[in-house]
N, C-alpha and C positions, 0 to 999 in steps of 0.2 A: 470828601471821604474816599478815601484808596477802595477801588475796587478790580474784583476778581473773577470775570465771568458775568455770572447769574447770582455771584455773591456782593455784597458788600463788607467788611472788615475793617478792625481798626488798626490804625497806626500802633496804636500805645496798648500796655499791658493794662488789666485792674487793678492792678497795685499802683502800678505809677498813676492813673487818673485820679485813684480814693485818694493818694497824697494831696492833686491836686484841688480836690474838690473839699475837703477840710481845709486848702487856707484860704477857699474863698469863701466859706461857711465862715472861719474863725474871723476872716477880715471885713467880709459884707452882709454876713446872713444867707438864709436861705431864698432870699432872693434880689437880686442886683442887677445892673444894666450889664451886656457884655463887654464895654467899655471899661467900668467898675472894677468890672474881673480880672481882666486881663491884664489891665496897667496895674492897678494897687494891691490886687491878691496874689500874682502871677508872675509881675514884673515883667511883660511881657507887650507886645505891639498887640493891640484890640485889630489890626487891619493884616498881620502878617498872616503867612498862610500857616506857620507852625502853630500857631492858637489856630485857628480853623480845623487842623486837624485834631489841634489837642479837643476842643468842643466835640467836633462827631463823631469822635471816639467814646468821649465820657457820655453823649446822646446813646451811641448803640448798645452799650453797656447797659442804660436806665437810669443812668446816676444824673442828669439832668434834664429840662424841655426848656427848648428856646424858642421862642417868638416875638414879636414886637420890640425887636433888641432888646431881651431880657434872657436872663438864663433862673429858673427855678430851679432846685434842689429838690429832687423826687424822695416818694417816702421809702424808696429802696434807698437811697443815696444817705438818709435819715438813718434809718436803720443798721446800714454800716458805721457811719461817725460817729454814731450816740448810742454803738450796742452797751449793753448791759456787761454782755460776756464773751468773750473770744469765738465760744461756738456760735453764737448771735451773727455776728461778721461775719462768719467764716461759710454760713449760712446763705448769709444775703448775699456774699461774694461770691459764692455755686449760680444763686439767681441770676445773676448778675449775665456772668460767663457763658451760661444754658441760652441766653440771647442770640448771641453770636451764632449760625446756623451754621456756618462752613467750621469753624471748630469741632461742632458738637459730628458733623458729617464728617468730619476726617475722623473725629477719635472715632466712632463707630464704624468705620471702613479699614481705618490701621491703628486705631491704639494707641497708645501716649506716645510713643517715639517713632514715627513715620521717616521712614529713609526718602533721602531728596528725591531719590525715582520715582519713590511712592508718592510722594507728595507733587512732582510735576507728573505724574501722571492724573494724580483725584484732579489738578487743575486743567489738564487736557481733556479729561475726559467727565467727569462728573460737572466740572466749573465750567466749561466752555470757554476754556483763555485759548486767547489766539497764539498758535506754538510760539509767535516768534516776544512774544511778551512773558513767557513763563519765567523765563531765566531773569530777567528783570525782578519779578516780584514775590519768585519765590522762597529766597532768602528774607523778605521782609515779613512773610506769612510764617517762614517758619520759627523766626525772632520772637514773633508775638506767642505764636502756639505754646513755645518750647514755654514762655513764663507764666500760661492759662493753665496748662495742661491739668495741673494738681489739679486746680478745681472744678475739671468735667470729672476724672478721676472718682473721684470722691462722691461726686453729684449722682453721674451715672449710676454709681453701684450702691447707690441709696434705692435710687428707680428700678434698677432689675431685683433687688431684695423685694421690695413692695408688692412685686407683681407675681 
């Protein structure tokens, strides 16, 4: 799992994981080997490092738990594929994304649209990335953000309503 500092992060968006976690729901169930997974639901190497990332991705998210070479389908994970109603998903998908600590810290430090300065600097300075690796990975954090963003968005300003 790609890491940043004092943070850990995913590769992949919640959208692209929920894709993938409904075809291994529609193919194996909610629970299967990661073998199972990854060759027959995924089409994909069970041994390659791109399924590794796609797994602890979809782990930091919530949408799966893996042990004993097996991967479950969490009841957040349930909840998204088998909502009732768009707000249902869209719901779980806030949960989901609130996981993620170095998101939910940038958007509360800059806001949905964080300029790369800004964003290598929350990594220099709040992440503890070593300067000479920011430039490496800060394009891939801000990949991901840019396609979360909506649902801190949205999440957040539920939370400061509430309060």
């Amino acid at each position: 799992m790609p890491r940043a500092g004092r943070y850990n992060f995913p590769k992949h968006d919640i959208d692209w994981c929920i894709e993938r976690v409904r075809k291994i729901a529609e193919v194996c169930g909610d629970v299967t080997t990661r073998e199972t997974a990854a060759k027959e639901a995924l089409g994909m190497s069970p041994t390659g490092g791109e399924t590794q990332h796609l797994f602890a991705s979809m782990e930091m998210y919530g949408l799966i738990e893996t042990g004993g070479g097996q991967i479950r389908l969490t009841d957040l994970a349930k909840r998204i594929i088998y909502a009732i109603t768009p707000e249902e998903a869209e719901e779980a998908k806030r949960e989901a994304v609130r996981r993620i600590n170095m998101f939910v810290d940038i958007y509360q430090t800059y806001g949905e649209a964080p300029t790369d300065v800004q964003l290598r600097a929350f990594l220099r300075d709040r992440a503890g990335v070593e300067p000479e690796k920011i430039a490496k990975i800060a394009p891939r954090i801000s990949k991901v953000y840019k396609r979360v963003v909506g649902y801190l968005k949205t999440c957040l300003l539920y939370t400061s309503d509430a309060a």
